[in-house]
N, C-alpha and C positions, 0 to 999 in steps of 0.2 A: 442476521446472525442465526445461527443453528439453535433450535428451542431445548435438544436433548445429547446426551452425548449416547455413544452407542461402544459396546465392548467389541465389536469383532471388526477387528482392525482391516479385511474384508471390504469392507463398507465405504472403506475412505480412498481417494482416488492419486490425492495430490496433499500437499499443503500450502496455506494461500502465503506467499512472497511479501506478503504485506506484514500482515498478524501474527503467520504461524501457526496458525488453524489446522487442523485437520478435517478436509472437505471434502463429500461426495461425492457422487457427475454432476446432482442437481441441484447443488450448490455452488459448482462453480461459475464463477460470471465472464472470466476469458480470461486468454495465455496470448503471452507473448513468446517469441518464438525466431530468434536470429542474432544475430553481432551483436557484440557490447563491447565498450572501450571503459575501463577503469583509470582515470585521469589519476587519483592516489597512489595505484600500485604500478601505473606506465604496463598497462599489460592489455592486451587483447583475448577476447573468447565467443564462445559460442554460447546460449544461453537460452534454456526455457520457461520461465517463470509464471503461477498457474498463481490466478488471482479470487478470493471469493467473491460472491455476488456485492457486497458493498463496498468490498474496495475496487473493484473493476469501474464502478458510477464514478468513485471519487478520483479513481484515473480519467475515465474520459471526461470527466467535470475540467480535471485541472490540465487536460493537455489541449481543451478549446477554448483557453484564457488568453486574454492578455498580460502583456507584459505587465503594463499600467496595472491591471487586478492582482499579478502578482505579487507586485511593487507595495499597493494598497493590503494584500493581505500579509504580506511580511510587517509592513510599519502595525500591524493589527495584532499579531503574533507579540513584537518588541512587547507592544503597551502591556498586553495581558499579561505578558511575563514579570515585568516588572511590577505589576500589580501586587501578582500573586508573591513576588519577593516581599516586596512591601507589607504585606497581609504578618509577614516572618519576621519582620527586621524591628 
């Protein structure tokens, strides 16, 4: 993530589709850039979505997973959640 913020809006190239950052050239990590289908709103578009350098990793992390990993990191997801409920309750 970016160490400073900077005032001249100049400076910033995109923002990252993930976070909502405001990113430089040399901080972004990569763009996606074609079709999308929104299953929710039944609608089709065209889309370009520019990612920062840590969540562009945590893209290509998670789109050369398995299912099985995913599966595991969901049931990982549940526990922690419930945890943290617990933590409240």
């Amino acid at each position: 993530m970016p160490e400073t913020v900077e005032n001249d809006p100049d400076e910033y190239v995109a923002v990252c589709a993930r976070c909502g950052i405001a990113i430089k050239t040399e901080e972004v990590g990569g763009e996606l850039d074609g079709r999308f289908v929104d299953y929710v709103e039944r609608m089709q578009g065209v889309a370009n979505f520019m990612l920062c350098l840590d969540h562009w990793e945590e893209f290509k992390n998670n789109s050369n997973t398995s299912v099985e990993d995913g599966i595991a990191r969901r049931a990982q997801s549940i526990a922690d959640s419930q945890r943290n409920m617990d933590r409240y309750l």
